[in-house]
C-alpha positions as CSV (number, residue, x, y, z in Angstrom):
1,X,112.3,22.6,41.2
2,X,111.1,21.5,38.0
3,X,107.5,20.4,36.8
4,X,108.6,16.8,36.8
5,X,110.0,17.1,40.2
6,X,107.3,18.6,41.7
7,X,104.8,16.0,40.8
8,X,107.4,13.2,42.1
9,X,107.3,14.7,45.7
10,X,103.8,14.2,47.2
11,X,104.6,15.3,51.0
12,X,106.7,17.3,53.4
13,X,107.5,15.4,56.7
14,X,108.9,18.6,59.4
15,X,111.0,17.1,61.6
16,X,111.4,18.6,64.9
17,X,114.7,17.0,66.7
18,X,114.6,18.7,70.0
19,X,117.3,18.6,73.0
20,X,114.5,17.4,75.2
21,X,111.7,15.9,73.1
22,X,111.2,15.1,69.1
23,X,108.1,15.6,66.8
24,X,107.5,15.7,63.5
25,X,104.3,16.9,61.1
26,X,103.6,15.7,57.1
27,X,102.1,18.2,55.0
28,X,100.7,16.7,51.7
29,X,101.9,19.3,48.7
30,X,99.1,19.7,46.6
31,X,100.9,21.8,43.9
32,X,97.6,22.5,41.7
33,X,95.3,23.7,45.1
34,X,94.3,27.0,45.5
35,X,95.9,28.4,49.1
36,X,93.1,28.7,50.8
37,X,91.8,24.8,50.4
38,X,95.0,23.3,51.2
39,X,95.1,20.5,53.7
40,X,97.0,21.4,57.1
41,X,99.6,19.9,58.1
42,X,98.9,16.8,60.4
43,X,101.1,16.4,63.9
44,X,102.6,12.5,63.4
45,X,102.0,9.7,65.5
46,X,105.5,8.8,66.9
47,X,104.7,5.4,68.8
48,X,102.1,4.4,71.7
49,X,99.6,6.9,70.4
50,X,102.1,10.1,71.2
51,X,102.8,13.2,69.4
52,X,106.0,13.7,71.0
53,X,108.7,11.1,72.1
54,X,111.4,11.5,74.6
55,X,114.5,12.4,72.7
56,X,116.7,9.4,74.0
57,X,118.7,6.7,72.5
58,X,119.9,3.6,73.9
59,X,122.9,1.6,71.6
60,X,123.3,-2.1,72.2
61,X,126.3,-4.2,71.8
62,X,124.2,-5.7,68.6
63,X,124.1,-2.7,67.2
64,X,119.9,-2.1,67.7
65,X,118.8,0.8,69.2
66,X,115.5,1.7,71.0
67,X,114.7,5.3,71.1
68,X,111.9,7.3,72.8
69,X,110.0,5.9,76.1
70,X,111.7,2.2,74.8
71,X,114.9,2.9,75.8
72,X,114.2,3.3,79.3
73,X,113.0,0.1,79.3
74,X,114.6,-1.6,82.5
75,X,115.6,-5.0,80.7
76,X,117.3,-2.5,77.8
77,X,119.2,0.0,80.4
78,X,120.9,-3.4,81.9
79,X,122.5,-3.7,78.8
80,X,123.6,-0.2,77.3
81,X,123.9,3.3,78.7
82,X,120.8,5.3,78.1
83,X,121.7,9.4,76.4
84,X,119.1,11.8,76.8
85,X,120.0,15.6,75.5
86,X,122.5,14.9,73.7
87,X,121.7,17.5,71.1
88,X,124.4,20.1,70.6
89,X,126.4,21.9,67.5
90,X,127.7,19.4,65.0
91,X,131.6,20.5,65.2
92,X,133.0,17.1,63.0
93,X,130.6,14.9,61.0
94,X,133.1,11.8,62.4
95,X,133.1,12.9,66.2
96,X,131.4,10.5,68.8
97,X,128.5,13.1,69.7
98,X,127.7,13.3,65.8
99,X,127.7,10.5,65.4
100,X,125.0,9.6,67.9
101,X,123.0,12.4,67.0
102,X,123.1,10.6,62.9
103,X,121.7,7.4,64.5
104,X,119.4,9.1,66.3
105,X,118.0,10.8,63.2
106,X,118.0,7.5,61.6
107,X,115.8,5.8,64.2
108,X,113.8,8.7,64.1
109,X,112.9,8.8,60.3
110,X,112.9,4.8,60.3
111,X,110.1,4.9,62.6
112,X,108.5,7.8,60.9
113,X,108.1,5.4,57.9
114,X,106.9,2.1,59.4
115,X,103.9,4.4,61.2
116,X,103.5,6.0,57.7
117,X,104.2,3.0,55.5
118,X,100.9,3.0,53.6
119,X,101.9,6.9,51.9
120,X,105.2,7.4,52.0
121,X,107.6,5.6,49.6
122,X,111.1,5.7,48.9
123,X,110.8,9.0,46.5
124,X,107.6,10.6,47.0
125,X,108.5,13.0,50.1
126,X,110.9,15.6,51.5
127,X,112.3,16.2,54.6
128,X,112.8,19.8,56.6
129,X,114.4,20.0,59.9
130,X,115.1,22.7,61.6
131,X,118.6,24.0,64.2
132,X,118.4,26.9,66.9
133,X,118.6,30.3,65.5
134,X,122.1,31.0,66.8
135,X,123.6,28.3,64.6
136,X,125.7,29.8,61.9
137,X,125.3,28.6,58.1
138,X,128.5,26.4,58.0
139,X,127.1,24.7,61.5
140,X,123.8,24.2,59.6
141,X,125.2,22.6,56.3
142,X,127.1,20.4,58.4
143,X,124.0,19.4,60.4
144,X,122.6,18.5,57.3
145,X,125.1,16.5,56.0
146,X,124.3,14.9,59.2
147,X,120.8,14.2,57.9
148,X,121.8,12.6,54.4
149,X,124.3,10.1,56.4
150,X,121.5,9.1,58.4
151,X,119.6,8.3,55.4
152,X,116.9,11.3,55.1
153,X,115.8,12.5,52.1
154,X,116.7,16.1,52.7
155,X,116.8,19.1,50.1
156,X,119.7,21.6,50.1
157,X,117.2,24.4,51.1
158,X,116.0,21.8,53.6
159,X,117.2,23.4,57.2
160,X,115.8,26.3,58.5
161,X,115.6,28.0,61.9
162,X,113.6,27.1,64.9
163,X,112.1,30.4,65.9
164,X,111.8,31.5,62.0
165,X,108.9,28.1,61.7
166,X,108.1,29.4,65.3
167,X,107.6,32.6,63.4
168,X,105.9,31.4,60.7
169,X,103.2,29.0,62.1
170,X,101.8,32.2,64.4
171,X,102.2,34.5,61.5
172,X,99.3,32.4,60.3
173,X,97.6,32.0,63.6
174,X,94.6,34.7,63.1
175,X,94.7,34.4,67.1
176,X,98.0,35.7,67.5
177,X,97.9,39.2,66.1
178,X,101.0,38.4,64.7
179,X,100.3,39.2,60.8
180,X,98.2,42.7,61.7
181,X,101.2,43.7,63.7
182,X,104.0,43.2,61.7
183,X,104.5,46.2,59.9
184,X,105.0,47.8,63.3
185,X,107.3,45.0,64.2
186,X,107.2,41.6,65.4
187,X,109.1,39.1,67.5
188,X,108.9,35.8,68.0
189,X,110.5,33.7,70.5
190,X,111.0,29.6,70.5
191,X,111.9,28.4,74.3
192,X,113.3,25.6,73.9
193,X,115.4,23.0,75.7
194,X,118.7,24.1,75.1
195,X,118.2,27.6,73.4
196,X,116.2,30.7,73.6
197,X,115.5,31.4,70.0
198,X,113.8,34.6,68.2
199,X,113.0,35.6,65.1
200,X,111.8,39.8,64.1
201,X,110.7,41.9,61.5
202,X,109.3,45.2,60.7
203,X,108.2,46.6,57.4
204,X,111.7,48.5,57.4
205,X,114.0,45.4,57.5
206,X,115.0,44.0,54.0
207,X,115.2,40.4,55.9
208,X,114.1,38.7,59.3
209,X,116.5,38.8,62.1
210,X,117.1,35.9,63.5
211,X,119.1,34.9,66.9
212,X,119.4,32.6,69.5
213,X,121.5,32.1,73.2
214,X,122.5,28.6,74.6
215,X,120.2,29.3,77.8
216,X,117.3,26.7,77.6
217,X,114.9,25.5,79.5
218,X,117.0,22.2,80.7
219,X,119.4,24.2,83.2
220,X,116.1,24.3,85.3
221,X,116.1,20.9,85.4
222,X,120.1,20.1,86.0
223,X,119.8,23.3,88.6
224,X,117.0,21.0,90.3
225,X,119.2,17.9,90.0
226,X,122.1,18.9,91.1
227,X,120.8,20.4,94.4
228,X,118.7,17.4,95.1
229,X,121.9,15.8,94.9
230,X,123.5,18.1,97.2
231,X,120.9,17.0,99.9
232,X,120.3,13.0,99.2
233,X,123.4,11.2,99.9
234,X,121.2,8.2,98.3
235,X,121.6,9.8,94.9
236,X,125.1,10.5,95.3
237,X,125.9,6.8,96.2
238,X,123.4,5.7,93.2
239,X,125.6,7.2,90.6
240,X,128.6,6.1,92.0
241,X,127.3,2.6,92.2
242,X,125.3,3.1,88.8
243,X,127.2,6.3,86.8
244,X,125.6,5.1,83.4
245,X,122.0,6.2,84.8
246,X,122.9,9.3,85.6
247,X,121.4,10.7,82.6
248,X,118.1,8.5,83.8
249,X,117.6,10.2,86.8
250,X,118.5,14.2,85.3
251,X,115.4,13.0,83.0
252,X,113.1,12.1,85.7
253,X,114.1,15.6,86.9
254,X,113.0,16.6,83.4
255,X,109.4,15.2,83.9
256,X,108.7,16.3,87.3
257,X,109.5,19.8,85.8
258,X,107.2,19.5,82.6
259,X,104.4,18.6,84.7
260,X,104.9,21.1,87.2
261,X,104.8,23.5,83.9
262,X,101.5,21.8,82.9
263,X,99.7,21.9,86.0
């Protein structure tokens, strides 16, 4: 990047597109402060005072979408089918899943900008998102081509791997231990929705190692579902009467099991 670019871009937005929730964080760049005065990164509002928003879309036939807590809105799911973890690896940039997942990116960074519309402008920011570890490079290029049809500004160096931020962010946590320990070796895993993610190193390795296995947190939730429906012939006979809430009710599922987490 050179000089004159650098002073153009004025912020980092982080954009965390998860399977089951999506959050995002601006860093302001600074280029000319020293490290250790640098401003931290600040987690973004993403509607109705929340840090975090549902990852969920809902498509009407005119075209708007609502996204987050909005499209469960009961006047919205009479009109259009509500998709919730829908996140997956992008095989073709023209398939119906991609293509979902692109408007879903641009809802996402749309709204980032109306909350943020007093700093960011059309030129004066980046965006970084990242994919699960297991994701090979061609998978990831394709996810960001993904990006810059939806509209976000996004550098070619601008995907990296879920654990490998996981990795970083508690390299710099003095709490973690993680930076004293490293030489010895290190590992760092991101338990997320759909994956189980790491990231290691040790003083020997020329590179971090980074990996990932399609075994997240949401089969607890479908597991839970599924033999609730088993046993309540009242859910069976809602989604035959009402099969485009389906993915409704595997999300209340999804909540009961987050708080059950958090208590």
């Amino acid at each position: 990047m050179t000089e004159q670019e650098k002073k153009q871009y004025e912020y980092v937005i982080g954009i965390d597109l998860g399977h089951g929730e999506t959050s995002a964080a601006l860093c302001p760049l600074q280029w000319d402060t020293a490290i250790e005065l640098l401003d931290p990164a600040k987690d973004l509002e993403m509607g109705g005072n929340k840090k975090v928003i549902p990852s969920a879309i809902t498509i009407l036939e005119n075209g708007n979408a609502h996204i987050g807590d909005a499209a469960f809105n009961p006047d919205v799911l009479k009109q259009a089918k509500v998709r919730v973890c829908f996140k997956k690896a992008p095989q073709d940039i023209n398939g119906e899943s991609e293509q979902l997942m692109i408007r879903y990116m641009q809802e996402v960074y749309k709204r980032i900008r109306e909350q943020n519309s007093a700093i960011l402008t059309d030129r004066n920011h980046l965006v970084y998102i990242a994919t699960p570890s297991g994701w090979d490079e061609k998978t990831q290029q394709l996810y960001r081509q993904m990006a810059q049809q939806a509209g976000i500004p996004i550098p070619e160096t601008g995907i990296t791997k879920e654990s490998r931020a996981a990795f970083v962010r508690a390299q710099h946590d003095t709490t973690s231990g993680l930076g004293r320990n490293i030489e010895k070796g290190a590992i760092v895993f991101d338990m997320g929705s759909s994956t189980l993610d790491f990231t290691y190193m040790n003083k020997d390795l020329p590179k971090l190692i980074d990996h990932g296995y399609d075994c997240g947190a949401s089969f607890v939730e479908k597991s839970v579902y599924a033999k609730q429906k088993e046993q309540e012939d009242a859910i069976q006979l809602f989604e035959r009467k009402y099969p485009d809430l389906t993915d409704y009710l595997v999300f209340e599922t999804r909540k009961v099991k987050e708080q059950v987490y958090f208590d």
